[in-house]
C-alpha positions, -999 to +999 in steps of 0.1 A: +638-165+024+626-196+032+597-210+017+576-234+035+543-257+016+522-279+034+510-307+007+482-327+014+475-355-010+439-368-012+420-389-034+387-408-041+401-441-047+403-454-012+398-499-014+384-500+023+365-465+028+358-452-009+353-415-010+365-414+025+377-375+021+342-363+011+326-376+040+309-356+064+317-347+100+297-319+119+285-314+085+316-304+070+336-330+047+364-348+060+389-331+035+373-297+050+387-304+081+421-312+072+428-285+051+413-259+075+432-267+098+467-268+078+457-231+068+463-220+102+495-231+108+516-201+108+548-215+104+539-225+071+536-202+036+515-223+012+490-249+016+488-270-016+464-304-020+480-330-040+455-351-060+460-380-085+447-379-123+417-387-138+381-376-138+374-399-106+393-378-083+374-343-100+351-343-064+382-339-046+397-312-064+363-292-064+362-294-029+402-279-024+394-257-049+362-241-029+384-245+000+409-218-019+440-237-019+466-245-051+459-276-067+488-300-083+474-338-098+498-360-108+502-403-103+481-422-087+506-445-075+535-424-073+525-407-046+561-397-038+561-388-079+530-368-067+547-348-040+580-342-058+558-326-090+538-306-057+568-292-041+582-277-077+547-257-080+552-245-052+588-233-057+593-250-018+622-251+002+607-271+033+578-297+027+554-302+053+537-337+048+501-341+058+476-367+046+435-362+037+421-393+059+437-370+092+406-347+099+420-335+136+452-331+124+463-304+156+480-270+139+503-263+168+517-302+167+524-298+132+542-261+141+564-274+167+574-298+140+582-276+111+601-255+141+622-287+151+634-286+118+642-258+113+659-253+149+680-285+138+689-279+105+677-313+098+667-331+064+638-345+077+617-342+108+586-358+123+564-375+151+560-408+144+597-426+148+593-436+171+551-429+176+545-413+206+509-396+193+479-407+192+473-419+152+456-391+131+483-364+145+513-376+125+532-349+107+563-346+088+589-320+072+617-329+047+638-304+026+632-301-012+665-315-017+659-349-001+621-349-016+641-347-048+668-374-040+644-388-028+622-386-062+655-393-076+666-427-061+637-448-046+633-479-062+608-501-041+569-497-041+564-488-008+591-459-011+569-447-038+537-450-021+547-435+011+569-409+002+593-404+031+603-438+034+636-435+016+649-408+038+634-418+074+656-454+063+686-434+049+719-434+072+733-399+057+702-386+066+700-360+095+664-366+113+646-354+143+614-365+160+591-350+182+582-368+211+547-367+225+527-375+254+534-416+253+519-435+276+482-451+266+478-424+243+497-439+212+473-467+212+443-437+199+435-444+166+423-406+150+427-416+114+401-427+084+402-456+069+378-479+080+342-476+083+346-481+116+372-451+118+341-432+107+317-444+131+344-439+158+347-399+144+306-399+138+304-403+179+331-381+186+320-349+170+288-350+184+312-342+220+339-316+199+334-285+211+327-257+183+348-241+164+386-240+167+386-254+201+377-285+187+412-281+169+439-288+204+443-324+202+444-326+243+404-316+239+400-347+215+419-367+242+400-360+274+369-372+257+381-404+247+398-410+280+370-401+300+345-418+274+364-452+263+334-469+250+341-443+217+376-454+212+369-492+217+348-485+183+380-487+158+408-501+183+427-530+174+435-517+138+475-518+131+484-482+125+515-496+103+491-516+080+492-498+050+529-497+052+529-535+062+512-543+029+532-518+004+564-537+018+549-574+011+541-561-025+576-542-031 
């Protein structure tokens, strides 16, 4: 049988939104949300939060651990390190990829996802190559065996940093991507990192609706669509940034 773990790595040490994770929305904390929401995916076995070393991050794992999920710590750095040591605790098969900073992360997206993979056979599967989703929904699956080739054989910094990189760029690789809406709606930035990511989430929960019907991403894109003045608040942020800067330093 098939064994299925979503890991979610999280951690205090954020250089343009410290604490970011802890953070409150609706007067739940941003980490909260996430992990909430990964428990409900059915198509999934484990939920498992995947948190860096050291007493900094000991906030973060309080908070996972009230929330009742496993806990794995390992390198700061090496996030990919991170995962690899994650996926082995959890004896997983299939790794479902979800990061902290993604507080309306939609269950069912990341479902169909897991499901594409698994329909396809394929080593890695996601939402994001090309996007087609607003940013803050991305979601991805590899197989343990190409987490740990993966562990195995990545060399460069941003391969270590952003874990899939060395198998969404490998050509023996089989990969399958889920294509979304399109249109305007890949331009939505959903994701924390920025205070004004926060103040962009601040005036949208004050229109969610309660409860899990906050939780289908369509809701989340009505409200910004009908109401644009709340995404202009973070727009013009590159969504491949991170990545960007992890190459220029490799």
């Amino acid at each position: 049988m098939t064994t299925t773990a979503i890991i979610v790595q999280a951690r205090m040490q954020s250089t343009r939104l410290p604490g970011k994770v802890l953070k409150k929305l609706g007067g739940v904390t941003v980490l909260e949300h996430a992990l909430s929401r990964c428990l409900r995916i059915t198509e999934a076995d484990k939920v498992c939060c995947a948190v860096p070393d050291g007493s900094v991050n000991d906030p973060v794992v309080a908070e996972a651990e009230r929330l009742g999920v496993k806990i794995v710590r390992g390198s700061e750095d090496d996030v990919l390190d991170r995962y690899y040591q994650a996926a082995k605790a959890c004896e997983a098969d299939v790794i479902v990829r979800v990061t902290s900073d993604c507080p309306v992360i939609d269950p069912n997206v990341c479902g169909q996802i897991i499901k594409l993979r698994d329909h396809t056979n394929a080593d890695y599967a996601c939402n994001n190559l090309p996007p087609s989703w607003p940013h803050g929904l991305d979601c991805e699956v590899i197989t343990f065996e190409w987490l740990e080739r993966s562990a195995r054989e990545a060399q460069k910094k941003f391969e270590r940093e952003h874990v899939t990189q060395y198998v969404r760029n490998h050509p023996e690789a089989h990969i399958e991507n889920l294509v979304g809406p399109g249109g305007d709606s890949i331009h939505h930035r959903w994701t924390l990192d920025t205070p004004a990511d926060y103040q962009f989430f601040e005036a949208l929960w004050r229109r969610l609706p309660s409860g899990t019907a906050s939780w289908d991403y369509q809701n989340i894109l009505n409200i910004v669509e009908q109401e644009p003045d709340i995404g202009r608040i973070n727009q013009g942020q590159d969504r491949s940034e991170g990545l960007k800067k992890s190459i220029r330093e490799s």
